[in-house]
N, CA, C and O atoms as CSV, one atom per row, in Angstrom:
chain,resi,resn,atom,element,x,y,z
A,1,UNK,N,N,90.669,128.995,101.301
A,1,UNK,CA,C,89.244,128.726,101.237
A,1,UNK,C,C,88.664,129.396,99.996
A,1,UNK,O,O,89.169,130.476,99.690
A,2,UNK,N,N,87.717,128.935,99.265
A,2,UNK,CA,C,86.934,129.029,98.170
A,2,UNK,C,C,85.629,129.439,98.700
A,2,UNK,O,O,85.126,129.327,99.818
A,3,UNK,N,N,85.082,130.108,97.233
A,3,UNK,CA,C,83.392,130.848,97.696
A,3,UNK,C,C,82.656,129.417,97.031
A,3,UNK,O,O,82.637,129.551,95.807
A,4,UNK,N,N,82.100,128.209,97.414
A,4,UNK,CA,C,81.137,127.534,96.678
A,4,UNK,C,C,79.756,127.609,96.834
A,4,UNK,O,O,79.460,128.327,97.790
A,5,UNK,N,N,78.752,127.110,96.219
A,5,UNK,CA,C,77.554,127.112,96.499
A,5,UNK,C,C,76.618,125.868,96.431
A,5,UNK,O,O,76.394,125.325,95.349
A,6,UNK,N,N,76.096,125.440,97.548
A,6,UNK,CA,C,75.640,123.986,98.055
A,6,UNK,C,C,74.547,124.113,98.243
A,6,UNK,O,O,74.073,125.248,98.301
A,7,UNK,N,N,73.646,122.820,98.426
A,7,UNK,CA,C,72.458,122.744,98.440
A,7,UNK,C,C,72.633,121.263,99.156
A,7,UNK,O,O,73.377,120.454,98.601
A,8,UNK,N,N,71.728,120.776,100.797
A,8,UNK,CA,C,72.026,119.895,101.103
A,8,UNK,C,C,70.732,119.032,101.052
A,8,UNK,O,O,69.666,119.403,100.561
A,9,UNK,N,N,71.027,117.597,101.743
A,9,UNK,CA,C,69.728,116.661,101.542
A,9,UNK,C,C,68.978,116.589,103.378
A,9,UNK,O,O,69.248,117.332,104.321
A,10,UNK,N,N,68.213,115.662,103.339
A,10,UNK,CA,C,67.046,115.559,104.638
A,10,UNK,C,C,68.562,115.711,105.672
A,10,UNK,O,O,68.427,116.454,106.644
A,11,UNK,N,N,69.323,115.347,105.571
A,11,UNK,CA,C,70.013,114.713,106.984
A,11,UNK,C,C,71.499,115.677,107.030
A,11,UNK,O,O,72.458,115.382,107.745
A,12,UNK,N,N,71.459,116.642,106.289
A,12,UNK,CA,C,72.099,118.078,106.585
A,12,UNK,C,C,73.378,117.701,105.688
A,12,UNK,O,O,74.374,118.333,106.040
A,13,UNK,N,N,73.620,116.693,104.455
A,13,UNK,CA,C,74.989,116.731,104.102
A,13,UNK,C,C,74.922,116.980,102.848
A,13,UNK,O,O,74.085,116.468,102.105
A,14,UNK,N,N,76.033,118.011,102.397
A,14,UNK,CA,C,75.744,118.531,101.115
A,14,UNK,C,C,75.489,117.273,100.250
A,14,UNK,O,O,75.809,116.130,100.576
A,15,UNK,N,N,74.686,117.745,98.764
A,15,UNK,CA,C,74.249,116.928,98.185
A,15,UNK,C,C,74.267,117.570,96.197
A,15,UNK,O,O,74.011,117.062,95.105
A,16,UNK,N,N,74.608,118.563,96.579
A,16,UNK,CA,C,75.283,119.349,95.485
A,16,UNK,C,C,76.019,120.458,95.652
A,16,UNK,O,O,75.680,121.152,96.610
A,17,UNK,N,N,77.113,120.911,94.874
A,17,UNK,CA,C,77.847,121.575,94.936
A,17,UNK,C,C,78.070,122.578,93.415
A,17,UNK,O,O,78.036,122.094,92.284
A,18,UNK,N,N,78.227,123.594,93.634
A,18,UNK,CA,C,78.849,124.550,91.927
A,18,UNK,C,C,79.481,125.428,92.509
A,18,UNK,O,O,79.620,125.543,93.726
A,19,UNK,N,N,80.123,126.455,91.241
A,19,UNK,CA,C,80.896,127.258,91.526
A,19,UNK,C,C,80.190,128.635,90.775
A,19,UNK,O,O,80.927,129.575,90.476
A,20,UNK,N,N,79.206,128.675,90.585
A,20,UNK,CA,C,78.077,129.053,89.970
A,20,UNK,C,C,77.167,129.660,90.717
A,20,UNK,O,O,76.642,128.773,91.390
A,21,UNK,N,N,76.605,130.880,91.014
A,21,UNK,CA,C,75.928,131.397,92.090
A,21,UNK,C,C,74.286,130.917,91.446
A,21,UNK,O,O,73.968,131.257,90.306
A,22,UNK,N,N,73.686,130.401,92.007
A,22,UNK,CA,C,72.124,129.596,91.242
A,22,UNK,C,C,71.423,129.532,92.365
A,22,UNK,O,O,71.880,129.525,93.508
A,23,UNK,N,N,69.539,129.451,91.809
A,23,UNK,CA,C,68.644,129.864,93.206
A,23,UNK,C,C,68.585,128.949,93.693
A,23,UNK,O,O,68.378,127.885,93.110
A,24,UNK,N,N,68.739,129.072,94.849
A,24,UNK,CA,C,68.460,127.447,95.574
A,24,UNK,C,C,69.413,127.050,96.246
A,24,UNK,O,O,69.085,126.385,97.228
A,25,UNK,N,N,71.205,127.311,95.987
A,25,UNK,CA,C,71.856,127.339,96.090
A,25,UNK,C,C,72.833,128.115,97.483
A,25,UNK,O,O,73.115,129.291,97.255
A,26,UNK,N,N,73.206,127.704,98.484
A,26,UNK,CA,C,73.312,128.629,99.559
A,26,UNK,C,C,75.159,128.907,99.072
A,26,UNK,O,O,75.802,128.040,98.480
A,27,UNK,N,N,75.569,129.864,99.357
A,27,UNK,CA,C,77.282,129.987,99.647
A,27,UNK,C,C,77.807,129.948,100.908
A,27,UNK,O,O,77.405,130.526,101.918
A,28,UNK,N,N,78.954,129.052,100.730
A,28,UNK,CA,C,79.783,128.493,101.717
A,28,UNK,C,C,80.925,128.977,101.766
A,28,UNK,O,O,80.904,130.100,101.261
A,29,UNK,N,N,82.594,128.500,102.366
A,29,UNK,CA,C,83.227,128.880,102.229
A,29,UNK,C,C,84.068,126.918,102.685
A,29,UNK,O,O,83.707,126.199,103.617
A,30,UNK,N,N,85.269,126.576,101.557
A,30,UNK,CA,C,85.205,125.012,101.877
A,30,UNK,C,C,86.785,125.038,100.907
A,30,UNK,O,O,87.069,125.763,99.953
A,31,UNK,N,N,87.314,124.352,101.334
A,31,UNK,CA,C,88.562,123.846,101.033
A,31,UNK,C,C,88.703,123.533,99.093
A,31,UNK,O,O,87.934,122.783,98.492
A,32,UNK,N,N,89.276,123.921,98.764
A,32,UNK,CA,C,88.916,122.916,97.270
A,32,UNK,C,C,89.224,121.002,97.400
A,32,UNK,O,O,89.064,120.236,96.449
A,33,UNK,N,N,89.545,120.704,98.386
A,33,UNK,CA,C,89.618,119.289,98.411
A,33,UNK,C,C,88.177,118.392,99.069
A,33,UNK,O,O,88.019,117.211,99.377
A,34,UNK,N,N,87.590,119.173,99.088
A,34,UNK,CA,C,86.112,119.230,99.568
A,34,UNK,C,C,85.272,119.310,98.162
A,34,UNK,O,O,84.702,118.292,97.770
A,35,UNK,N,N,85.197,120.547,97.392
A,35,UNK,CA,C,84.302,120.169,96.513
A,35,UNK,C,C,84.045,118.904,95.693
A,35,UNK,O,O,84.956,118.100,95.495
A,36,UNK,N,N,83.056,118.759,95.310
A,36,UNK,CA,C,82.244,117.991,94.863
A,36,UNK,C,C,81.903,116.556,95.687
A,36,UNK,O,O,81.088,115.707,95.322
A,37,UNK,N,N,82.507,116.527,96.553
A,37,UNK,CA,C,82.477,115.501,97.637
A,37,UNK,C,C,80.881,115.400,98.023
A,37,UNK,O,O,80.424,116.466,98.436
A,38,UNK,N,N,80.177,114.565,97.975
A,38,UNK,CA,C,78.885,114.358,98.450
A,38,UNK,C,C,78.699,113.161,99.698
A,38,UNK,O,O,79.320,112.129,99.953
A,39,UNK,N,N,77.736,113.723,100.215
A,39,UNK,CA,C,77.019,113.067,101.391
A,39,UNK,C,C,77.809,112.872,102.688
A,39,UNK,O,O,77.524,112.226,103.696
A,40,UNK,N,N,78.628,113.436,102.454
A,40,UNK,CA,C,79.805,113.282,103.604
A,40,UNK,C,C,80.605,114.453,104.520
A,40,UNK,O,O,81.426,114.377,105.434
A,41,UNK,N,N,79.965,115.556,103.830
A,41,UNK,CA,C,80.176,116.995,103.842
A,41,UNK,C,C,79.092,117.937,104.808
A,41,UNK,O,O,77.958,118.232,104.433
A,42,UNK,N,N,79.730,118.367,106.219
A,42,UNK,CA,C,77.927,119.058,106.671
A,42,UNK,C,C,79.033,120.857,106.426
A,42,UNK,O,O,80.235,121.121,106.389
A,43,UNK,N,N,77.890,121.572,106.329
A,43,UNK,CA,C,77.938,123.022,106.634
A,43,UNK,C,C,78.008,123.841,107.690
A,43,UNK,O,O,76.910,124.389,107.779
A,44,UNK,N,N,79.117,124.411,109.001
A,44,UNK,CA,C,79.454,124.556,110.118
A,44,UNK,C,C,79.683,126.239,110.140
A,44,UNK,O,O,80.816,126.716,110.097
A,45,UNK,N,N,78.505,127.044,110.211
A,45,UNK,CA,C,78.952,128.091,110.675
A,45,UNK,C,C,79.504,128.676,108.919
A,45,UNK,O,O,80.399,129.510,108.781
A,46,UNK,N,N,78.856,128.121,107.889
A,46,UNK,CA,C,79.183,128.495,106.521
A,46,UNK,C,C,80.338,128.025,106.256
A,46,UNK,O,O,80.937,128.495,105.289
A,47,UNK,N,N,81.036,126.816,107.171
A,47,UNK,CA,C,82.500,126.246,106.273
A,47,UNK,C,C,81.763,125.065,106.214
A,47,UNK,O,O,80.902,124.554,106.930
A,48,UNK,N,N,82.444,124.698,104.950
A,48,UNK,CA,C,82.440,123.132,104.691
A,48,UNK,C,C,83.346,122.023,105.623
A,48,UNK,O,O,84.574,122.013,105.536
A,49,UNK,N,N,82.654,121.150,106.467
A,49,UNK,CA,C,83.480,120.051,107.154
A,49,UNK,C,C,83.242,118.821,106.863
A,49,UNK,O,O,82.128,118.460,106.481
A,50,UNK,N,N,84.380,117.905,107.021
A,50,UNK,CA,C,83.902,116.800,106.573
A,50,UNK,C,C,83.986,115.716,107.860
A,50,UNK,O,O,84.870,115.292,108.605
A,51,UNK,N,N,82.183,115.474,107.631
A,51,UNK,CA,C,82.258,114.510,108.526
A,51,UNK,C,C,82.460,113.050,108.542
A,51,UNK,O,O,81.655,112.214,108.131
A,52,UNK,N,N,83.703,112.816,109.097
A,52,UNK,CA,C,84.777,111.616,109.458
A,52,UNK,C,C,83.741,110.455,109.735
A,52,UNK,O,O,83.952,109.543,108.936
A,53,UNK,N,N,82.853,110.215,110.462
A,53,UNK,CA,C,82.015,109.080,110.767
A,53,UNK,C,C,80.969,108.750,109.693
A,53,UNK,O,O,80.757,107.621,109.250
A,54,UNK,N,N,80.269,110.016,109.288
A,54,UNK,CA,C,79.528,109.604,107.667
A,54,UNK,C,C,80.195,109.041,106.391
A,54,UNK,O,O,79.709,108.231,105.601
A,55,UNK,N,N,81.551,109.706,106.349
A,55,UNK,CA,C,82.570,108.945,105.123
A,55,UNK,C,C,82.714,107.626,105.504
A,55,UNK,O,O,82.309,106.771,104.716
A,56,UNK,N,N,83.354,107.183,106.856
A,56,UNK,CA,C,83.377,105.731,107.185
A,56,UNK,C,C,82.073,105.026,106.826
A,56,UNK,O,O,82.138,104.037,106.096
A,57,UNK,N,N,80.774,105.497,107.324
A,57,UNK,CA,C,79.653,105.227,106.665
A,57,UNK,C,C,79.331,104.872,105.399
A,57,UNK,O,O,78.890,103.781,105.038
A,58,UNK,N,N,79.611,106.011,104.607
A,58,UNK,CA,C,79.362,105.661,103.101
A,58,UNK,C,C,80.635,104.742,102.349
A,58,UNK,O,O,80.473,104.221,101.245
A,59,UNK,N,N,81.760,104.651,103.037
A,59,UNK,CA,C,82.692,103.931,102.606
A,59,UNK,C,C,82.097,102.360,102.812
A,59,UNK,O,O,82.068,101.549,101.887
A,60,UNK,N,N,81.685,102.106,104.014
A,60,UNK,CA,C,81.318,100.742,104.318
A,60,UNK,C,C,79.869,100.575,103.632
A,60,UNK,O,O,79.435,99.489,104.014
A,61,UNK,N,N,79.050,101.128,102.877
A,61,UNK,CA,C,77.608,101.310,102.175
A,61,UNK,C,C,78.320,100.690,101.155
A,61,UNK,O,O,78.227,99.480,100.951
A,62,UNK,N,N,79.158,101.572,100.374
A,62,UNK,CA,C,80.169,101.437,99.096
A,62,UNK,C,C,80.707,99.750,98.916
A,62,UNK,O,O,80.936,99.066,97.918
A,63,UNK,N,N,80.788,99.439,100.579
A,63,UNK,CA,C,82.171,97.822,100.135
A,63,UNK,C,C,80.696,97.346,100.207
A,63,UNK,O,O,80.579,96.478,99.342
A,64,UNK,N,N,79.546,97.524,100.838
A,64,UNK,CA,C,78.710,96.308,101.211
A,64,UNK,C,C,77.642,96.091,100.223
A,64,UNK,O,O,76.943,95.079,100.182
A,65,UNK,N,N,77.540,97.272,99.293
A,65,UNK,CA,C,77.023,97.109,97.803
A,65,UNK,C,C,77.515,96.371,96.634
A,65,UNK,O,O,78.544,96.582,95.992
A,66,UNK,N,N,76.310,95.168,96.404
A,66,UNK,CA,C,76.836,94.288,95.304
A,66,UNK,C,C,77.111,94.838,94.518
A,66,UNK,O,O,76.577,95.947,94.555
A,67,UNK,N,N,77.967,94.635,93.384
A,67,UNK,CA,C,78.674,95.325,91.837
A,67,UNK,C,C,77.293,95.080,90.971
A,67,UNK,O,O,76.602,94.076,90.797
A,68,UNK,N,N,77.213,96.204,90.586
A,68,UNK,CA,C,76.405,96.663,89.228
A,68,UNK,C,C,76.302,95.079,88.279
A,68,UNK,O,O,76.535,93.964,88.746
A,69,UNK,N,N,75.911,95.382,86.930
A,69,UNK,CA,C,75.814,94.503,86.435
A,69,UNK,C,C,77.027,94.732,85.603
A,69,UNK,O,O,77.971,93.972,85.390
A,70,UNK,N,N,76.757,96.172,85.097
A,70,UNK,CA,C,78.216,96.260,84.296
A,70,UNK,C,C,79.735,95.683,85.023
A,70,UNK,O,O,80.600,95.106,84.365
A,71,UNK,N,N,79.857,96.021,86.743
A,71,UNK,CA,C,81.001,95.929,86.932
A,71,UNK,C,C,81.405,94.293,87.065
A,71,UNK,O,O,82.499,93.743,86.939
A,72,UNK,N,N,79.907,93.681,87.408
A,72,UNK,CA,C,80.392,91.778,86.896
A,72,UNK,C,C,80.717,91.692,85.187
A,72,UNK,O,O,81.559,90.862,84.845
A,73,UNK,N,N,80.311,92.214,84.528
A,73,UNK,CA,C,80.290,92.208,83.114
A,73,UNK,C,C,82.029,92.520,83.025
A,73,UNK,O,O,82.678,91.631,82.473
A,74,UNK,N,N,82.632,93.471,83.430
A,74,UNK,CA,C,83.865,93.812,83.384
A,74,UNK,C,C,84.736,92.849,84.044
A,74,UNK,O,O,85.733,92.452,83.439
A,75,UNK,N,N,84.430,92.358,85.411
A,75,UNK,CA,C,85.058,91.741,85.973
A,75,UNK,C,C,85.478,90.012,85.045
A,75,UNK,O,O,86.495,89.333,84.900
A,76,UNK,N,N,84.248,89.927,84.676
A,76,UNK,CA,C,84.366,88.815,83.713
A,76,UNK,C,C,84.980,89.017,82.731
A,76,UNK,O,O,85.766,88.208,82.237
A,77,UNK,N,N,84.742,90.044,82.321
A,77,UNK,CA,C,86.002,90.198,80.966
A,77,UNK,C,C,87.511,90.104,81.447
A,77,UNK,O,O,88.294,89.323,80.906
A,78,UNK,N,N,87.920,91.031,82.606
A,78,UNK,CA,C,89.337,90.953,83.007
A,78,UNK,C,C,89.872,89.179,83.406
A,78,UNK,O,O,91.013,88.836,83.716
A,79,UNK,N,N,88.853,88.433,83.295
A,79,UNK,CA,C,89.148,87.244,83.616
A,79,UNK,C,C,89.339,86.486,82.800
A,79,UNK,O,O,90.213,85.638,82.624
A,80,UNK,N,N,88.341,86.844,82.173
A,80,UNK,CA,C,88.382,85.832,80.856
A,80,UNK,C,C,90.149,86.344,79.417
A,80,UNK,O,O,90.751,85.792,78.495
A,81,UNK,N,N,90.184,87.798,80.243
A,81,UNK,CA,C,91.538,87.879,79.371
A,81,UNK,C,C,92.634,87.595,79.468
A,81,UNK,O,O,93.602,87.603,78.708
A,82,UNK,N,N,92.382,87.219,80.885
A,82,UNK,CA,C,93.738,86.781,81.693
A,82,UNK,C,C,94.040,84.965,81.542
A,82,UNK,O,O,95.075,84.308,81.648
A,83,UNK,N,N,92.574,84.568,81.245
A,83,UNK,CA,C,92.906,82.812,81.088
A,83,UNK,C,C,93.283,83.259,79.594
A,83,UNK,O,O,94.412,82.961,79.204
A,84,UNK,N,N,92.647,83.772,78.953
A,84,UNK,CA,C,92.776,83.946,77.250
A,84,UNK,C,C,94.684,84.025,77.088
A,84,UNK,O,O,95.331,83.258,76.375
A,85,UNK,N,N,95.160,84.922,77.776
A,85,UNK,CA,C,96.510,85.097,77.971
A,85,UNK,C,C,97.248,83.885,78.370
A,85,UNK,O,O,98.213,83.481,77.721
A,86,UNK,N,N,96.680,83.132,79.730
A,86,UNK,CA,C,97.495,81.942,79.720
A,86,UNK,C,C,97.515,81.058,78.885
A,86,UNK,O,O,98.444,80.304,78.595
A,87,UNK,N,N,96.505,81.117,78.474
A,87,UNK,CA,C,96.188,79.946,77.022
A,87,UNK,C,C,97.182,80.172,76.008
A,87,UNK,O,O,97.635,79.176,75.443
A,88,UNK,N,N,97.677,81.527,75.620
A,88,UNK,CA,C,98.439,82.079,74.326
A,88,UNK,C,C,99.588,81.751,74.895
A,88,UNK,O,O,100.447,81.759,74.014
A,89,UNK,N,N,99.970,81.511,75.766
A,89,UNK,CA,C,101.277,81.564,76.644
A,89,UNK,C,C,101.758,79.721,76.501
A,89,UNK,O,O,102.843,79.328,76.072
A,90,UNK,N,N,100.632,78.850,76.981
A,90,UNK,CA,C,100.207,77.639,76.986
A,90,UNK,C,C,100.557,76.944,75.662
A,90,UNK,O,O,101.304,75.970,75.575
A,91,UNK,N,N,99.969,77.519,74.698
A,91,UNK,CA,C,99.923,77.042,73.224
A,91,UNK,C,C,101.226,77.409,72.593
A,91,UNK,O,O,101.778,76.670,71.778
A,92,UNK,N,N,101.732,78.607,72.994
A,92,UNK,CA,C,103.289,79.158,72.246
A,92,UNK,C,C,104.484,78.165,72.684
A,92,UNK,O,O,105.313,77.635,71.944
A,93,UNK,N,N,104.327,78.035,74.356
A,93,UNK,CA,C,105.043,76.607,74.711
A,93,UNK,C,C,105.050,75.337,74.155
A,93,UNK,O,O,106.159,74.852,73.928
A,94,UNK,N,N,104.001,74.648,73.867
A,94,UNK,CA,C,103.385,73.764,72.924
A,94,UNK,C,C,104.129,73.927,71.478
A,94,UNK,O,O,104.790,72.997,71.016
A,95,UNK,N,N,104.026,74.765,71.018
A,95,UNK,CA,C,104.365,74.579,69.300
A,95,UNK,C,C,106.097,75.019,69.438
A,95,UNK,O,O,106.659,74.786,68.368
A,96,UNK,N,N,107.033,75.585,70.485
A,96,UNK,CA,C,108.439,75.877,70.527
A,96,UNK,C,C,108.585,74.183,71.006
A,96,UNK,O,O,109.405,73.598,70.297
A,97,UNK,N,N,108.125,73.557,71.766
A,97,UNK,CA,C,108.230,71.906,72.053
A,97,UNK,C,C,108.239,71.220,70.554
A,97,UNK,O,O,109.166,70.640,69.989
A,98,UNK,N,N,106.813,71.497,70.070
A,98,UNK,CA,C,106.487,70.878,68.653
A,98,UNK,C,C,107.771,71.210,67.625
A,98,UNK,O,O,108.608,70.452,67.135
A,99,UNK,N,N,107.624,72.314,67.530
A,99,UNK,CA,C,109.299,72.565,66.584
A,99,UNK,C,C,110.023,71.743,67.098
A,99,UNK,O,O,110.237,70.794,66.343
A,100,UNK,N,N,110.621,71.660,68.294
A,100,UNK,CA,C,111.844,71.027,68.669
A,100,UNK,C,C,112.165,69.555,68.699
A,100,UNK,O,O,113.287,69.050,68.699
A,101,UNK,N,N,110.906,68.903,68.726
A,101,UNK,CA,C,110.756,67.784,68.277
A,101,UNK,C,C,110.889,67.480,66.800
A,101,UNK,O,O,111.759,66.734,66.351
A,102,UNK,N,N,110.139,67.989,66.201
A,102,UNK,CA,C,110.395,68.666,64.456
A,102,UNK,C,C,111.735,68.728,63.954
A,102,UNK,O,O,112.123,68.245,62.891
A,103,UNK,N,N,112.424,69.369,64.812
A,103,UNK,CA,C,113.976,69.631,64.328
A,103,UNK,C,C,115.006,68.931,64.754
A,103,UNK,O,O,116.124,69.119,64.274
A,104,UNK,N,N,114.721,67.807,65.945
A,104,UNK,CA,C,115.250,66.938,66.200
A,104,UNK,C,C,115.170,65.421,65.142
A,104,UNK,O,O,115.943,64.543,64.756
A,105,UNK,N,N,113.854,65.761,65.008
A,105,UNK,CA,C,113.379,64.056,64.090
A,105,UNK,C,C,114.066,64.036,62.778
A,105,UNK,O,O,114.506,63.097,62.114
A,106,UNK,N,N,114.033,65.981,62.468
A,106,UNK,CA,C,114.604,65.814,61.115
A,106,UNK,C,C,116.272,65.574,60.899
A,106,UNK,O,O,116.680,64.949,59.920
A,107,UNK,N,N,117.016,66.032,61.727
A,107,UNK,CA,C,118.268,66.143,62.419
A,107,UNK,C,C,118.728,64.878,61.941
A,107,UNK,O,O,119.478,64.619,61.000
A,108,UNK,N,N,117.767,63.660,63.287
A,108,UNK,CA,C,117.674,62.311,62.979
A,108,UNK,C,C,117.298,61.447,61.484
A,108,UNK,O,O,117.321,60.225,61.339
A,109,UNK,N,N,117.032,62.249,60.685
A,109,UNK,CA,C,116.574,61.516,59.691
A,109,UNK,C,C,114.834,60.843,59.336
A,109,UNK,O,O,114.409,60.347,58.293
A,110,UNK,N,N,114.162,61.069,60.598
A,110,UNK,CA,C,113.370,60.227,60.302
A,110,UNK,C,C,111.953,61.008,59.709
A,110,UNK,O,O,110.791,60.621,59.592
A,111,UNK,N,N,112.553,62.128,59.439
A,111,UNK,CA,C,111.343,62.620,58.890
A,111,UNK,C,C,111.923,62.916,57.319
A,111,UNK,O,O,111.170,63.373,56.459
């Protein structure tokens, strides 16, 4: 266990954390796999616990929140690089065909 120092919100779950003694700031005593963990964290007798039904909570807040704008912005990019890729893939097939036709015709004479 670690000495941290927390400060929580209306509904008792930490909401900041340091390692920094600062006013405002209460000391706890909490796992290091705990710090910085927010909203999911209550204070029991000065240990840090984590409460199991608020994480499920904020986990399901987390899936049921639409993506940012940036993360459609990204998502569109990973897409658009991935057709961009089949396309390069698409076209390289295309011109090893084109050669081979090329090197057949000439083979043949008729070019």
């Amino acid at each position: 266990m670690e000495t941290y120092y927390v400060t929580y919100n209306k509904t008792g779950f930490i909401d900041n954390w340091t390692t920094e003694k600062i006013d405002g700031f209460l000391p706890i005593q909490s796992e290091p796999a705990l710090f910085t963990v927010l909203n999911c964290v209550r204070v029991v007798d000065g240990i840090a616990v984590m409460d199991q039904s608020q994480l499920e909570r904020e986990k399901e807040a987390y899936w049921q929140t639409p993506p940012s704008d940036l993360e459609v912005v990204q998502q569109e990019n990973a897409h658009l690089l991935l057709y961009s890729a089949e396309l390069e893939a698409v076209i390289q097939q295309s011109q090893r065909e084109d050669a081979e036709l090329l090197f057949v015709l000439a083979e043949k004479g008729v070019l």
